[in-house]
C-alpha positions as CSV (number, residue, x, y, z in Angstrom):
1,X,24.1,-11.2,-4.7
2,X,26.3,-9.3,-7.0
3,X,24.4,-7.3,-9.6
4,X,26.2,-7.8,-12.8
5,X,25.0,-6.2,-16.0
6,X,25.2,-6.5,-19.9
7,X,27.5,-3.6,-19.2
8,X,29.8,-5.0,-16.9
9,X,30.2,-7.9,-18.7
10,X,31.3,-5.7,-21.6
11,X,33.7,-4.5,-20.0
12,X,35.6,-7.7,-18.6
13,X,35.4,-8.8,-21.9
14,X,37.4,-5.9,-23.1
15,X,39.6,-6.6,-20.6
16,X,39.5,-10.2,-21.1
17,X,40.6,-9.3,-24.5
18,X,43.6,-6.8,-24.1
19,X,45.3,-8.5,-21.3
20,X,44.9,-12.5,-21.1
21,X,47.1,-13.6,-23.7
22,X,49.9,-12.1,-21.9
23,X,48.4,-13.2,-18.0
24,X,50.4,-16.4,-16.8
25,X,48.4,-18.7,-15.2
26,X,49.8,-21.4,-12.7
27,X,50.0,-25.0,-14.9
28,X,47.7,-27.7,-13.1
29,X,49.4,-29.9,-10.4
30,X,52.3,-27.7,-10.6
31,X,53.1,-28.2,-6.7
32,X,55.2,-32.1,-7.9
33,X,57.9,-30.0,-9.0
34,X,58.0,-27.6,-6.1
35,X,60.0,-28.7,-3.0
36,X,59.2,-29.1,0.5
37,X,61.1,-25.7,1.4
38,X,59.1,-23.8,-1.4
39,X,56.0,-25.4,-0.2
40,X,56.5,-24.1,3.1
41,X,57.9,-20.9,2.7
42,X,55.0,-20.4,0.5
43,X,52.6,-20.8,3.6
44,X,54.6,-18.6,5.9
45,X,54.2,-15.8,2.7
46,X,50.6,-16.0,3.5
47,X,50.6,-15.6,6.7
48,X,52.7,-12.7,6.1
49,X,50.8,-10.7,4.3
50,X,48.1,-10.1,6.7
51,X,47.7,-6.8,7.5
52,X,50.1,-5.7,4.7
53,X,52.1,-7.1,1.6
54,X,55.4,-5.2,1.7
55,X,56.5,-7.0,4.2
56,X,56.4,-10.8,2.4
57,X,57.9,-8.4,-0.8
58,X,60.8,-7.6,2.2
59,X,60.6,-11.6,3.0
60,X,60.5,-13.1,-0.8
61,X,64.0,-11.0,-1.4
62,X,66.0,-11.9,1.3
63,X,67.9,-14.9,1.1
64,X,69.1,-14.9,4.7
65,X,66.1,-14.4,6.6
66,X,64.5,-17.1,3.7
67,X,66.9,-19.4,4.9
68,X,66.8,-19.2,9.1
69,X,63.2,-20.6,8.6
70,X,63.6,-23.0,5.8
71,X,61.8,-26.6,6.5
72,X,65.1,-28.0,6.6
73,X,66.3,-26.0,9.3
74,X,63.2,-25.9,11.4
75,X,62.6,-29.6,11.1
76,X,65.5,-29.7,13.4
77,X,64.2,-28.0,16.2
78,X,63.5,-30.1,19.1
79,X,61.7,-27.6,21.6
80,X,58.6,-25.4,20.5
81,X,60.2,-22.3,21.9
82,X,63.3,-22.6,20.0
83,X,61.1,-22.6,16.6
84,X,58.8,-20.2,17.9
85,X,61.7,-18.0,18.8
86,X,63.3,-18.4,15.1
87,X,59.9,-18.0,13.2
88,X,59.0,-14.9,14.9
89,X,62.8,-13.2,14.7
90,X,61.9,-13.5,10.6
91,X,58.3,-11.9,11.1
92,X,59.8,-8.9,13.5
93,X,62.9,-8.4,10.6
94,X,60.6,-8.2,7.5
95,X,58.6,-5.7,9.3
96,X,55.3,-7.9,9.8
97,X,51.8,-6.5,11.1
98,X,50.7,-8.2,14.0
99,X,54.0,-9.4,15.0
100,X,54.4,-9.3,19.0
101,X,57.6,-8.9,20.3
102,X,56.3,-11.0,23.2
103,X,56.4,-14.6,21.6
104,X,54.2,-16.6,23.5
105,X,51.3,-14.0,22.9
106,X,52.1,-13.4,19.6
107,X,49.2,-14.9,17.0
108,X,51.4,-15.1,13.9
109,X,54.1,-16.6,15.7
110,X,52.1,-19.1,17.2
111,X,50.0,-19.5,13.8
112,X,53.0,-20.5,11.6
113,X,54.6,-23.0,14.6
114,X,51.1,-24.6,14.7
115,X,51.3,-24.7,10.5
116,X,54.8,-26.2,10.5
117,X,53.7,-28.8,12.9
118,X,50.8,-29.8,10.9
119,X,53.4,-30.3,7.6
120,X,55.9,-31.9,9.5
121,X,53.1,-34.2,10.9
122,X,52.6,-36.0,7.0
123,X,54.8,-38.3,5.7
124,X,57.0,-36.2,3.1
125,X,56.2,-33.6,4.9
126,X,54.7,-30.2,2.8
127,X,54.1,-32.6,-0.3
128,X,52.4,-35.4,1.6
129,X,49.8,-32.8,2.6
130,X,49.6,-31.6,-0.9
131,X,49.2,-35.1,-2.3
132,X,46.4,-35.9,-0.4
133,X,44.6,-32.7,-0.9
134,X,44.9,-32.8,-4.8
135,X,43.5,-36.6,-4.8
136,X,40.2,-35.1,-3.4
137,X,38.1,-35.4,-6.0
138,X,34.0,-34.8,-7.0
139,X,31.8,-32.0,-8.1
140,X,32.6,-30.0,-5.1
141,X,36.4,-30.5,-4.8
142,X,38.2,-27.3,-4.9
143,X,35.4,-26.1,-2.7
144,X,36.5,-29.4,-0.1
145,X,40.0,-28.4,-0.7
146,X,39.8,-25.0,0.0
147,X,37.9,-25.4,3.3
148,X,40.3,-28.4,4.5
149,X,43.1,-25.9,4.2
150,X,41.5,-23.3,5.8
151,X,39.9,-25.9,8.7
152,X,43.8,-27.5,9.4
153,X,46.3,-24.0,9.1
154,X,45.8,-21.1,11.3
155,X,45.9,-18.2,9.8
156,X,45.0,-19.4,6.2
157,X,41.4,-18.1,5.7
158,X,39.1,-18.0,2.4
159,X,41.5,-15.8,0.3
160,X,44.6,-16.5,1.2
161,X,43.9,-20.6,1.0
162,X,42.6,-20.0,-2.4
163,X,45.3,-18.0,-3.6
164,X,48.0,-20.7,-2.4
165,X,46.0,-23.8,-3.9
166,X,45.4,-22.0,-7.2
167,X,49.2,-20.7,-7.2
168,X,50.3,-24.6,-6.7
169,X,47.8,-25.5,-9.5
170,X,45.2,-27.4,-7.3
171,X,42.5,-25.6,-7.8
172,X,40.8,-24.3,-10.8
173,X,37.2,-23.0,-10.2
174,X,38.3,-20.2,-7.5
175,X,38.9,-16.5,-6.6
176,X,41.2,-14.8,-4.5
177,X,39.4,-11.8,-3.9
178,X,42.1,-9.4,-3.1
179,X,42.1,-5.5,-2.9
180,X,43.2,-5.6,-6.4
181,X,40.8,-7.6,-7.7
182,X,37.8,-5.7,-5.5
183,X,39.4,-2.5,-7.0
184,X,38.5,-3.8,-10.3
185,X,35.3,-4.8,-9.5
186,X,34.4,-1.1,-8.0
187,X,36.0,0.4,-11.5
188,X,33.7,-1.8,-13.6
189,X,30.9,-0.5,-11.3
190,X,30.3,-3.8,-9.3
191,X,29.8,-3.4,-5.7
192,X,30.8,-6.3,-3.6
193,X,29.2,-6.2,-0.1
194,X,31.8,-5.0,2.6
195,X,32.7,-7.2,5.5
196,X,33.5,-10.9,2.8
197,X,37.1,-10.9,4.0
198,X,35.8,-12.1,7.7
199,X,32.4,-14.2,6.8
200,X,33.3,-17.5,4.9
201,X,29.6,-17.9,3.5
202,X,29.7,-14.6,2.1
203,X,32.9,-14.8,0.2
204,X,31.1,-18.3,-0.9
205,X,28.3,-16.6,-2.0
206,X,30.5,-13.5,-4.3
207,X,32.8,-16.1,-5.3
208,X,29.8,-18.1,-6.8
209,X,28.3,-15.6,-8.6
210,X,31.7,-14.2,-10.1
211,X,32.2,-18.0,-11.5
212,X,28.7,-18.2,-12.8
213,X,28.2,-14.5,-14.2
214,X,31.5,-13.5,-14.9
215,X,33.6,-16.4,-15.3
216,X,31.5,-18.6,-17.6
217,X,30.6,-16.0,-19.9
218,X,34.1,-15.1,-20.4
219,X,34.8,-19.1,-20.7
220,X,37.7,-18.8,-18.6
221,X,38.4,-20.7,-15.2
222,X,38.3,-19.0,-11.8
223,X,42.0,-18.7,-11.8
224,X,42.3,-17.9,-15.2
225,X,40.0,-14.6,-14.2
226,X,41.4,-14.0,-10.7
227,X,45.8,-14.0,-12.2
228,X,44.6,-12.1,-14.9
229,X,43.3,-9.4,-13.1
230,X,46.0,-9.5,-10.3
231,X,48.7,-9.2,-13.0
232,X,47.6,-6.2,-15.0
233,X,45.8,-4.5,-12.1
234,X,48.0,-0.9,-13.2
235,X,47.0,-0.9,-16.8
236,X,42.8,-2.2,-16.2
237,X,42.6,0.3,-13.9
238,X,44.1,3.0,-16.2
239,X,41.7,2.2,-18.8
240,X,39.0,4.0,-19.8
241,X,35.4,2.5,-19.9
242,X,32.5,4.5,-22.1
């Protein structure tokens, strides 16, 4: 799949080597100390940032807006439209891509009201969902956790469900192959086949052979390796590679 080199390798190590001592990577299992409003606002981050991240930048600063579709609030809602209504007042306000004015046609809208349903429908809501999912264990577990998030949530696809499990400390052996990260790869001189983002086999298939070629000669994790290079994306790409 990806043709990785002696030379690439080099160079991640002198990455690896400048800049992950000062990378903070998420603690495993961090999501017990998070709350159910965290949790949650966490998911509706996600589904944010499709199309565009400055408007969850807009979302994650404003306390107000933060607040109008907190769990607690919307757990009070009785009628669909009313949380419909509130969810996609937030997305319209932050400036989000996507975001119909017209509320029953509008995918996001109707994505996160689907998401918050699915929460609500677990006993302790966000944090009985997240229980369950860490207790899935085996060989294959972050990949069954990854694709159980993707399979319940709308709207939470392969990078954006591996980017909130690893962030929440759940998984380990991941990548959340962002254009950052994909920037990185192309300055290295890695080419990652175009169209990953919408074929779940293919981003399987990179993923793998970043965590086989990249990751385990490095002897980091998958997160370890994906916050590293999201955090100092300015300075690796201002360096300078013989």
């Amino acid at each position: 799949m990806l043709d990785i080199k002696e030379e690439h390798l080099d160079r991640f190590k002198e990455i690896k080597k400048q800049f992950f001592a000062k990378t903070k990577v998420p603690e495993e299992n961090n999501w017990k100390f998070w709350t159910n409003d965290e949790i949650w606002l966490h998911i509706f981050e996600q589904v944010i940032v499709v199309g565009s991240s400055k408007p969850a930048e807009k979302f994650s600063k404003d306390a107000k807006l933060r607040s109008q579709v907190s769990y607690e609030k919307l757990v009070k809602k009785r009628e669909d439209e009313d949380l419909k209504k509130e969810i996609n007042y937030v997305l319209r306000s932050v400036g989000a891509r996507y975001a119909s004015s017209n509320v029953s046609k509008c995918r996001k809208t109707n994505a996160l009201a689907h998401n918050f349903k699915v929460l609500k429908s677990f006993n302790d809501g966000p944090k009985g969902l997240l229980k369950r999912v860490s207790e899935l264990e085996g060989p294959y577990a972050d990949k069954r956790k990854i694709k159980y998030l993707m399979r319940i949530f709308k709207y939470i696809q392969s990078k954006s469900a591996r980017d909130f499990l690893m962030e929440l400390g759940i998984v380990r052996d991941a990548v959340a192959l962002d254009i950052r990260v994909q920037n990185i790869f192309a300055k290295i001189g890695v080419r990652i086949p175009r169209g990953f983002v919408s074929d779940p086999k293919l981003y399987d298939e990179i993923e793998k052979d970043i965590l086989e070629k990249v990751c385990k000669y490095l002897k980091m994790s998958g997160v370890e390796f994906d916050r590293m290079l999201y955090q100092n994306y300015s300075n690796i790409m201002n360096m300078n590679f013989s």
